[in-house]
Backbone as CSV, one residue per row, in Angstrom:
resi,resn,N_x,N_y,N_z,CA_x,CA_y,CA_z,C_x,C_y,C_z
1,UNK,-12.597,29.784,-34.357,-11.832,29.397,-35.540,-10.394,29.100,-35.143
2,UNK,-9.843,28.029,-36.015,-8.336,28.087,-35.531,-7.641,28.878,-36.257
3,UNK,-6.330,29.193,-35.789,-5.351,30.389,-36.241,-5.061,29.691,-37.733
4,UNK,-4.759,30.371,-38.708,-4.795,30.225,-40.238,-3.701,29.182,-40.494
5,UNK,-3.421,28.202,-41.106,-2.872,27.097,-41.087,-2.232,26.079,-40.457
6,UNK,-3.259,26.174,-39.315,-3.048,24.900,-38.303,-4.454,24.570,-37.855
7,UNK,-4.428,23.467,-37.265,-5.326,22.667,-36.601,-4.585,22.019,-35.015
8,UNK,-5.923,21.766,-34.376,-6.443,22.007,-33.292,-5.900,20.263,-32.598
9,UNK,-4.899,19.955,-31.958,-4.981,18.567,-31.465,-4.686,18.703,-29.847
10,UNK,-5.669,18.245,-28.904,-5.492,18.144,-27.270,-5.633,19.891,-27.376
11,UNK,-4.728,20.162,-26.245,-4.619,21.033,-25.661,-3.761,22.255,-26.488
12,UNK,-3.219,21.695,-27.505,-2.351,22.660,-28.262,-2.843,22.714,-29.684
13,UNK,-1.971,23.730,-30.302,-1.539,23.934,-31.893,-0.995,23.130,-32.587
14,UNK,-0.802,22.153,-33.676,-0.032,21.916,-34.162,0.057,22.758,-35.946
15,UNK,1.318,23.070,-36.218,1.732,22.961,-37.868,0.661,22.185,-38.612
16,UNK,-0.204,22.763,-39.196,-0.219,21.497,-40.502,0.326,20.986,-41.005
17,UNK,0.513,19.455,-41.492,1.123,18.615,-42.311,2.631,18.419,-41.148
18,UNK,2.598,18.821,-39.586,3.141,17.744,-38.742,2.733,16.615,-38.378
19,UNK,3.964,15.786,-37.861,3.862,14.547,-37.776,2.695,14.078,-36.722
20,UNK,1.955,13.250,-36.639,1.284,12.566,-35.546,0.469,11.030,-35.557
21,UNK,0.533,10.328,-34.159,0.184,9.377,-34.587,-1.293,9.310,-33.941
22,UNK,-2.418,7.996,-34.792,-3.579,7.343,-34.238,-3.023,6.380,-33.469
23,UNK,-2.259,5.844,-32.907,-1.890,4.702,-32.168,-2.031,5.107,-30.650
24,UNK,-2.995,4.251,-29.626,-3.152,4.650,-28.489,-2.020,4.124,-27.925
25,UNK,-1.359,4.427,-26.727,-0.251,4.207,-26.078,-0.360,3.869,-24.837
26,UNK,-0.046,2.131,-24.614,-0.419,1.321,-23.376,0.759,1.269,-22.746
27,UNK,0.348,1.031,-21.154,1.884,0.981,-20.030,1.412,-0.593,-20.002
28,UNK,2.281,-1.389,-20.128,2.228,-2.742,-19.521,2.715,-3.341,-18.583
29,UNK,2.236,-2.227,-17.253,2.918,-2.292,-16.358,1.500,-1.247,-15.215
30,UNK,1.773,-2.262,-13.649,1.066,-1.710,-12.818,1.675,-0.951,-11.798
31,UNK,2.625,-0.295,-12.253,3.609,0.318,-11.478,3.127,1.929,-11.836
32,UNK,2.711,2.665,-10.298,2.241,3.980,-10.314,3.422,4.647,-10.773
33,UNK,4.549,4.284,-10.246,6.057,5.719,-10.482,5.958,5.824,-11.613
34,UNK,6.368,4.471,-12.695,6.105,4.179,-14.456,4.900,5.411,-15.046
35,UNK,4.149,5.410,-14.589,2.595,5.605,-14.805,2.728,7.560,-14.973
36,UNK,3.185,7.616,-13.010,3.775,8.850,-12.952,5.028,9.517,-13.740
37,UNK,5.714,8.807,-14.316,6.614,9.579,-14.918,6.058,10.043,-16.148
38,UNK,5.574,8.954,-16.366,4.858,9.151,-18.372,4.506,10.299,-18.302
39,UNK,3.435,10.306,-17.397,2.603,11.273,-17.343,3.082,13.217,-17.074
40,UNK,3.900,12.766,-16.191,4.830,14.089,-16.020,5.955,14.979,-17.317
41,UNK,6.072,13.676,-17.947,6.529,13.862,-19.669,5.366,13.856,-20.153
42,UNK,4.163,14.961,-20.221,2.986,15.202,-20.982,2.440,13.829,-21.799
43,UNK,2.486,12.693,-21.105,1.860,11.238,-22.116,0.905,10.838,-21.243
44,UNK,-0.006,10.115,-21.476,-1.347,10.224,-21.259,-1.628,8.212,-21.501
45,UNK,-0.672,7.444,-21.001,-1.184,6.005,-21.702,-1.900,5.490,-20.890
46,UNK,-2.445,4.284,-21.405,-3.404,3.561,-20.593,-3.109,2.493,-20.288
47,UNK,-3.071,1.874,-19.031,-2.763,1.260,-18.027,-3.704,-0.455,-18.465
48,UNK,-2.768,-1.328,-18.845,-2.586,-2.966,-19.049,-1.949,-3.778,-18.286
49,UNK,-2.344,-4.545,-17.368,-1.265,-4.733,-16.602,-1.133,-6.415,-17.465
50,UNK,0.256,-6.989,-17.550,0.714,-8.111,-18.286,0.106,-9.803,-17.686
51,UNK,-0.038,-9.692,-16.571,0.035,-10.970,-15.923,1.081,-11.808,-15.782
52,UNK,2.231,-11.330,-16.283,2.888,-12.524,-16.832,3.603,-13.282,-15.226
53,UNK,3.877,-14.293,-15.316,5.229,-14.952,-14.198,6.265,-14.717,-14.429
54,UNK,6.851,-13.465,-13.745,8.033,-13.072,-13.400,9.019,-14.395,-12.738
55,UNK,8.453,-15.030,-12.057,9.181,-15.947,-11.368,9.717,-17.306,-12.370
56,UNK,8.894,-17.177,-13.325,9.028,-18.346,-14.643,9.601,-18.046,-15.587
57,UNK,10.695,-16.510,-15.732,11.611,-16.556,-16.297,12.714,-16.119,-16.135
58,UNK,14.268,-16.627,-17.030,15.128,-16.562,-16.634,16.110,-16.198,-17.309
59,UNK,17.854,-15.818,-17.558,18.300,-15.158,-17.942,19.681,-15.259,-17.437
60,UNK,20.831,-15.154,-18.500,22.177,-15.536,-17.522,22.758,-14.403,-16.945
61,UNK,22.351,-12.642,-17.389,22.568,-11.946,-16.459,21.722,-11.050,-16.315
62,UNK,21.632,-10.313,-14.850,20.745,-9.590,-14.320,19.958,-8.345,-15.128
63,UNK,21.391,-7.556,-16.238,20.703,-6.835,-17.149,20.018,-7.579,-18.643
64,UNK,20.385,-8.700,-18.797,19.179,-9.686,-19.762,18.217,-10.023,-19.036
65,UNK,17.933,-10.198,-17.853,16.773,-10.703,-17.370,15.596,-9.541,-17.128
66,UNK,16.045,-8.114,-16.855,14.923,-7.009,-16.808,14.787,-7.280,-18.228
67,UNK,15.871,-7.135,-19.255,15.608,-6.738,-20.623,13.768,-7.860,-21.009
68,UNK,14.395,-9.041,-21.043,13.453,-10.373,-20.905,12.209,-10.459,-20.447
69,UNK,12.025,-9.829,-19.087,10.898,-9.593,-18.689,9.792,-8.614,-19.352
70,UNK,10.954,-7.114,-19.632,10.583,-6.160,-20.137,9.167,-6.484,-21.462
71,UNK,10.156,-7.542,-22.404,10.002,-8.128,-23.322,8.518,-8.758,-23.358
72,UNK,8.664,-9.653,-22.176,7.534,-10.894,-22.057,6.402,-9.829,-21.862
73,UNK,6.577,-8.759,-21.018,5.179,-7.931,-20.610,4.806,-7.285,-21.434
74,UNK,5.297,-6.778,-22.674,5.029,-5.864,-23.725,4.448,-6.979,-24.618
75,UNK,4.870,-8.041,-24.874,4.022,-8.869,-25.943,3.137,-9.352,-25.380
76,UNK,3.100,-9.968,-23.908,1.795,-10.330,-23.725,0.585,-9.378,-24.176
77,UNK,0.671,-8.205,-23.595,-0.646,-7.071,-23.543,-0.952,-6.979,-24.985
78,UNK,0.316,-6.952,-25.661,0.173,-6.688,-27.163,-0.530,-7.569,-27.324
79,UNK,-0.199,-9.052,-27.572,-1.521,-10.046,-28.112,-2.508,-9.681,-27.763
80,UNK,-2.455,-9.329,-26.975,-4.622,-8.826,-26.241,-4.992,-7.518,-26.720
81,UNK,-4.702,-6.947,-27.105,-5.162,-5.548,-27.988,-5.822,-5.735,-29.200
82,UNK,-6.713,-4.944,-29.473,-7.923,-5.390,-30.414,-7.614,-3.591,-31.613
83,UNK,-6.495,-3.223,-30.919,-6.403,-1.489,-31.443,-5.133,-1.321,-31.682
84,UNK,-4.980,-0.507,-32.383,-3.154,0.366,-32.838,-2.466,0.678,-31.848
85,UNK,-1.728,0.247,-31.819,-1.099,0.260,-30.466,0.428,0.651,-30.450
86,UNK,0.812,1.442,-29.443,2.278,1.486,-28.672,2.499,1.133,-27.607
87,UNK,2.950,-0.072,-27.055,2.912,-0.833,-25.974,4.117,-0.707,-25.527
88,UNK,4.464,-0.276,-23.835,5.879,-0.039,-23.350,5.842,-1.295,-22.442
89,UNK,6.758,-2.156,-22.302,7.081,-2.911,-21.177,8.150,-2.448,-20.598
90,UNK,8.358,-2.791,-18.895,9.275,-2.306,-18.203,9.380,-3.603,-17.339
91,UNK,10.428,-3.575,-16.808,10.633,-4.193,-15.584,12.626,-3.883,-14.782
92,UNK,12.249,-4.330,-13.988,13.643,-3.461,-12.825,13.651,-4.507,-11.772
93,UNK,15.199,-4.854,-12.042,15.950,-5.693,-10.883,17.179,-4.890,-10.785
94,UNK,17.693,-5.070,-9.149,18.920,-4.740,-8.870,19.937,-5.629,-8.708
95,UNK,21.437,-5.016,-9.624,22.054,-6.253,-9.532,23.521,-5.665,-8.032
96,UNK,23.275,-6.847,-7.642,24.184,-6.800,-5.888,25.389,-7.918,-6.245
97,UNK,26.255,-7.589,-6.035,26.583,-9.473,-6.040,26.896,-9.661,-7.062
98,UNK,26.617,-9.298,-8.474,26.204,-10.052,-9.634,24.840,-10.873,-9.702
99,UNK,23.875,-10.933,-8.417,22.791,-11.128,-8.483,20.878,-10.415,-8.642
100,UNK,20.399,-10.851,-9.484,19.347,-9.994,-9.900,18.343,-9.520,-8.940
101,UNK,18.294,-8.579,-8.137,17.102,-8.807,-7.112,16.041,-8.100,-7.502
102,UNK,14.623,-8.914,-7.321,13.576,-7.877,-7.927,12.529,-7.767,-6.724
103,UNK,11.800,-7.994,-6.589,10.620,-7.756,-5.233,10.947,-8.424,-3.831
104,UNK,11.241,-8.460,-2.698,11.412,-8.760,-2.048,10.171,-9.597,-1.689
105,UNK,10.405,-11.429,-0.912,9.403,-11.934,-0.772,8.796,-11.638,0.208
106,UNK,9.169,-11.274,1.216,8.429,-10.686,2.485,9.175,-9.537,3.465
107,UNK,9.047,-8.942,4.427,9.777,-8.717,5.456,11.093,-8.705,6.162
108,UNK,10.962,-9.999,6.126,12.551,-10.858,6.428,13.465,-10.604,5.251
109,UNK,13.327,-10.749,4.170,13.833,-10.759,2.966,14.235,-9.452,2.746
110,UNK,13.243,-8.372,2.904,14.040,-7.211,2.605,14.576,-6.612,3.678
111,UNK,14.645,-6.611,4.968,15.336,-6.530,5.774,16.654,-7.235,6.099
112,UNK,17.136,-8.465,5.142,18.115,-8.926,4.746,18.998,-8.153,3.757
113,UNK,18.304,-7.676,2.406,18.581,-6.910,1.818,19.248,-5.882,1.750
114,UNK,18.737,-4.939,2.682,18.999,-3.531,3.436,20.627,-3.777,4.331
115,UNK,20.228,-5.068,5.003,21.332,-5.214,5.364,22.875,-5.333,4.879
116,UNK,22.436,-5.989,3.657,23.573,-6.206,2.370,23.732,-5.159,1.656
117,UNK,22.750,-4.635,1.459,23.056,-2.850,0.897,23.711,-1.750,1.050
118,UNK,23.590,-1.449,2.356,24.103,-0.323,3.249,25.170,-0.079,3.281
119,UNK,25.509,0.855,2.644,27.292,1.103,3.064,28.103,1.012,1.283
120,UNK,26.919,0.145,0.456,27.688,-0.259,-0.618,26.885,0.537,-1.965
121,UNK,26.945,-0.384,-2.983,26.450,0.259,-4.500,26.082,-0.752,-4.948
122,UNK,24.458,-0.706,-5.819,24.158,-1.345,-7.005,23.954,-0.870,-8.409
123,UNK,23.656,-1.787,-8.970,23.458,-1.532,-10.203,22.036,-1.737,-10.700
124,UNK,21.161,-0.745,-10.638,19.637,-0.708,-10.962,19.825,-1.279,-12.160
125,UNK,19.170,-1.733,-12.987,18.841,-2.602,-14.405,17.407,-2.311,-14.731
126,UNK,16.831,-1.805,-15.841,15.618,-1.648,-16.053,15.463,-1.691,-17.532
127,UNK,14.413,-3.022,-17.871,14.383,-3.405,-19.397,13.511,-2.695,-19.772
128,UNK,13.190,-2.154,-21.269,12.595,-1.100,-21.467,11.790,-2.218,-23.145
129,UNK,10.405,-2.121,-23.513,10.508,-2.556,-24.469,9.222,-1.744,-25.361
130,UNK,9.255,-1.681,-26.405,8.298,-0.983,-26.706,7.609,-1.716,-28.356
131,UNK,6.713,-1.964,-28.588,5.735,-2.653,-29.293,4.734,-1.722,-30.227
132,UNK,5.304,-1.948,-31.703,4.474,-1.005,-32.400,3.653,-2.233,-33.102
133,UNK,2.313,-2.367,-32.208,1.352,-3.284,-33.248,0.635,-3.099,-34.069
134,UNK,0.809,-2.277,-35.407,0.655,-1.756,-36.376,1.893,-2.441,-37.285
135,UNK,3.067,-2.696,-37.594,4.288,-2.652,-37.768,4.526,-4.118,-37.456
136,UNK,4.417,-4.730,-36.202,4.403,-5.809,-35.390,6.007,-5.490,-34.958
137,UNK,6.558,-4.139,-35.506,8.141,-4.080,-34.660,8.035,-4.165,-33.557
138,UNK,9.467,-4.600,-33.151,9.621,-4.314,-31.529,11.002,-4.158,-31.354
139,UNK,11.188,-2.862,-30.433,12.594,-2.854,-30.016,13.100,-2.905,-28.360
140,UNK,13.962,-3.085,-28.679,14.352,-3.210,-25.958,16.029,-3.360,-26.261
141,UNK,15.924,-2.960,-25.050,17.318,-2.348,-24.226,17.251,-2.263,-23.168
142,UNK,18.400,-2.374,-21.911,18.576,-1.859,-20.711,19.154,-0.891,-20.273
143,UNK,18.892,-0.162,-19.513,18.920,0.978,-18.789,20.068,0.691,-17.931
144,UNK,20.698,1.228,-17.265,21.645,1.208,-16.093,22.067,2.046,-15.340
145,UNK,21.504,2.099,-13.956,22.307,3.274,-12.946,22.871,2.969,-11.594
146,UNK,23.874,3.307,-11.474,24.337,3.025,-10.329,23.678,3.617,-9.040
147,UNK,23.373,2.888,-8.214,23.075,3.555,-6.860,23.504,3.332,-5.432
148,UNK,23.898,4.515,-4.881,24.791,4.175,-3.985,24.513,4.632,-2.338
149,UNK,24.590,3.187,-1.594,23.312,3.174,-0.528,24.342,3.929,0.454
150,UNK,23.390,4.505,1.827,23.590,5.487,2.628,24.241,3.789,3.959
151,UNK,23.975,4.676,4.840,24.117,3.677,6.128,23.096,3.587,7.167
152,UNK,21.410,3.193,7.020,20.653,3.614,7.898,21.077,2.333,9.223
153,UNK,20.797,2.818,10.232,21.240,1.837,11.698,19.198,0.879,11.530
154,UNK,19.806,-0.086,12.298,18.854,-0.945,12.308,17.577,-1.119,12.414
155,UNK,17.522,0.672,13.803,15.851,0.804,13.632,15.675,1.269,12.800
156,UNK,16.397,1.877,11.565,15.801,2.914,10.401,15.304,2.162,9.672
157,UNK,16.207,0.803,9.179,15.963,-0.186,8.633,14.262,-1.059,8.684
158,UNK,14.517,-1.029,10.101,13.725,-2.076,10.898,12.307,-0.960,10.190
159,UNK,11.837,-0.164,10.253,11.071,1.296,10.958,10.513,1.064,9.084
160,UNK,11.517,1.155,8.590,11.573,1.665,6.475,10.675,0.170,5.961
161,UNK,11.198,-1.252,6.685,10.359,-2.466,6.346,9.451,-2.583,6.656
162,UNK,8.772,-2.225,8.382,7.186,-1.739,8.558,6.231,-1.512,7.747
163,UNK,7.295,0.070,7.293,6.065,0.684,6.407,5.669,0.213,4.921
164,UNK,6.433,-1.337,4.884,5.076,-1.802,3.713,6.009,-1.437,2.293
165,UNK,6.608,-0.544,2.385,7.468,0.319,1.090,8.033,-1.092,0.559
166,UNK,9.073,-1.481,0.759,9.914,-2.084,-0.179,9.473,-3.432,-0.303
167,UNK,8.245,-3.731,0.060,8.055,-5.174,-0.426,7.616,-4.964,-1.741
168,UNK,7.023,-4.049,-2.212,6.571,-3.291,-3.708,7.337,-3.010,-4.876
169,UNK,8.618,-3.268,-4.503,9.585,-2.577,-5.437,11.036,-3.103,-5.928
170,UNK,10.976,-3.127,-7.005,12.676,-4.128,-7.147,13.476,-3.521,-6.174
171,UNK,14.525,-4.016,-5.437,15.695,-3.889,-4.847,15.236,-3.477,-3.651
172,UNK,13.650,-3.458,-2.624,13.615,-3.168,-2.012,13.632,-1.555,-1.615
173,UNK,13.747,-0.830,-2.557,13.952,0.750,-2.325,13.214,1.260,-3.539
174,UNK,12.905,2.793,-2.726,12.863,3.598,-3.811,13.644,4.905,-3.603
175,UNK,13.450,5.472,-4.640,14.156,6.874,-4.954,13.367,8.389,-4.785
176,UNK,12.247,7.933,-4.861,11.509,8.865,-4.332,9.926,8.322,-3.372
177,UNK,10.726,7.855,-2.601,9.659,7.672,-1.432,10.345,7.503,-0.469
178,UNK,10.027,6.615,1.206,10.365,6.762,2.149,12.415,6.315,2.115
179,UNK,13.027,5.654,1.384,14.091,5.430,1.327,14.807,6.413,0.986
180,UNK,14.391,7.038,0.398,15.235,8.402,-0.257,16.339,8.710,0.745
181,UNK,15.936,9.251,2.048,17.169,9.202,2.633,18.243,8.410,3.003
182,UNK,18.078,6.555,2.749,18.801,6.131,2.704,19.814,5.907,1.296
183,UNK,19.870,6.911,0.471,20.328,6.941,-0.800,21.143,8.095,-1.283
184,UNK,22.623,8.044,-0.845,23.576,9.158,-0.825,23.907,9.419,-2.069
185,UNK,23.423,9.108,-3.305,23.315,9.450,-4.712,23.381,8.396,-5.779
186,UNK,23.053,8.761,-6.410,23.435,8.100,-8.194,24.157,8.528,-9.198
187,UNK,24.473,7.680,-10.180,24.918,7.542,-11.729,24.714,7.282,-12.754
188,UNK,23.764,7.986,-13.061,23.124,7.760,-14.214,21.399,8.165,-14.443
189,UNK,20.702,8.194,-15.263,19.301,8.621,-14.878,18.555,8.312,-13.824
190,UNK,18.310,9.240,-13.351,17.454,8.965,-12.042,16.237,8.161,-12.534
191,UNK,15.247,9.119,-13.763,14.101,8.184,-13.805,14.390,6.538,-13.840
192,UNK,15.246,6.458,-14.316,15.732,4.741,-14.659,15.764,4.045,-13.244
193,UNK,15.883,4.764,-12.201,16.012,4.246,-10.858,14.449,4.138,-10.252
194,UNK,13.544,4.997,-10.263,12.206,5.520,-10.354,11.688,4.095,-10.954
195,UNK,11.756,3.460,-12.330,11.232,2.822,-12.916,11.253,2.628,-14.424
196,UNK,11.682,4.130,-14.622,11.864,4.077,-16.378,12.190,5.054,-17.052
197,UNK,12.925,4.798,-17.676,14.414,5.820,-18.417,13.330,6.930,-19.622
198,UNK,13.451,7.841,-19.548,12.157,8.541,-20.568,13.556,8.600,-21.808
199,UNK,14.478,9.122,-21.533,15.412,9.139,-22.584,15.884,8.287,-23.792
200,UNK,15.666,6.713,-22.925,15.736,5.814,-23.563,14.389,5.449,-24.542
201,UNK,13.623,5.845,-23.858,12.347,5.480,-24.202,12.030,6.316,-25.760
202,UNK,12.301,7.373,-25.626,12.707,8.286,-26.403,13.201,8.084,-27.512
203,UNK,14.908,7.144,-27.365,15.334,6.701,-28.584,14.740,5.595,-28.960
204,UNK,14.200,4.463,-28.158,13.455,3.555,-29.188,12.126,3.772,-29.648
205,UNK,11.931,5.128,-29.239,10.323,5.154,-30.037,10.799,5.343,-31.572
206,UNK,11.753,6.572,-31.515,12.837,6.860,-32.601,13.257,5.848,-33.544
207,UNK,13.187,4.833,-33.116,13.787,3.564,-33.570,12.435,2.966,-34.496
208,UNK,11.412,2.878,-33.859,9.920,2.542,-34.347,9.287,3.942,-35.005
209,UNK,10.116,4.598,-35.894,9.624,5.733,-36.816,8.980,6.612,-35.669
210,UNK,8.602,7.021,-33.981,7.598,8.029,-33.546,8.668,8.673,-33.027
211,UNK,8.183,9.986,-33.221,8.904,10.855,-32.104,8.108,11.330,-30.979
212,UNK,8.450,11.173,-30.144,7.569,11.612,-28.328,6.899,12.257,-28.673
213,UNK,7.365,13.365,-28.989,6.549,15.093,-29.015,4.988,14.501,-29.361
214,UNK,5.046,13.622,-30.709,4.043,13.366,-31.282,2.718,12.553,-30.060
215,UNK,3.301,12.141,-29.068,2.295,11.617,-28.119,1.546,12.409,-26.870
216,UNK,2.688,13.489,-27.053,1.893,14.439,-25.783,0.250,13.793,-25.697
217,UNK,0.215,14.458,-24.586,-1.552,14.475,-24.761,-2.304,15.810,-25.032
């Protein structure tokens, strides 16, 4: 039996007559860290990946263009849903330069990168968008953290592009994988560097009437 005026949802208790939603909650995005963070914030979504051509769109600055992308990947998946839905899009470029960098095209490229990096600071950018297709709302924003690169010498460099890592990942790095040590700190949310700001995410669910809590799994 359950305890006298509550009922039974997942793994926990809730209050009767608390808030909760039927809306399943999609990542529109094939990015494991994304995937992993959700999940580490007790959310449980299911994995859509967008298709879209990143390369076919564009934007006059680096934090409109994650925002944009963010955008394009959350409505695509959304049109294809046949169910109630909370759809998150993400996407992450680093801005260097004043220029947007997002996946490195090969080898050469991010070993160029690294090179331009080292010693200095970017500005991670990560568009965040979220899709209540019930509602047909939608709200997005960008994220922003500064990150500020170490000095690895050439074989570290050379040794870090080998292993395959940063051709996977905007700006060529990550924050919690083999680069880590080339990364003498940040400013601002780490997850946002990772892939995706839970905080933010947070206030625009807020924004689309849900509160998190309500999605645990």
């Amino acid at each position: 039996m359950t305890p006298a005026g509550r009922r039974e949802r997942g793994r926990g208790w809730l209050p009767l007559g608390a808030m909760t939603t039927d809306r399943v909650l999609v990542l529109a995005s094939a990015s494991p860290a994304r995937l992993g963070l959700l999940r580490q914030a007790g959310l449980a979504p299911r994995v859509v990946v967008s298709g879209v051509d990143e390369d076919a769109i564009t934007a006059d600055t680096p934090a409109e263009l994650a925002r944009v992308l963010a955008e394009a990947k959350a409505a695509a998946v959304a049109a294809g849903l046949t169910e109630d839905a909370l759809v998150i899009g993400c996407d992450s470029v680093l801005e260097l330069d004043g220029r947007a960098l997002g996946k490195p095209r090969d080898a050469a490229d991010a070993t160029a990168r690294w090179h331009a990096m080292r010693g200095r600071s970017g500005v991670l950018r990560t568009g965040h968008c979220v899709i209540d297709t019930v509602t047909g709302k939608q709200v997005s924003r960008t994220a922003s953290t500064t990150v500020r690169f170490g000095t690895p010498d050439d074989a570290e460099i050379d040794a870090y592009v080998a292993s395959g890592e940063p051709l996977h990942v905007a700006g060529a790095f990550t924050l919690d994988g083999r680069s880590a040590p080339f990364v003498e700190g940040i400013d601002g949310d780490p997850g946002n560097v990772i892939g995706l700001s839970l905080p933010l995410l947070r206030t625009l669910l807020a924004e689309l009437d849900v509160r998190i809590t309500e999605l645990w799994a």
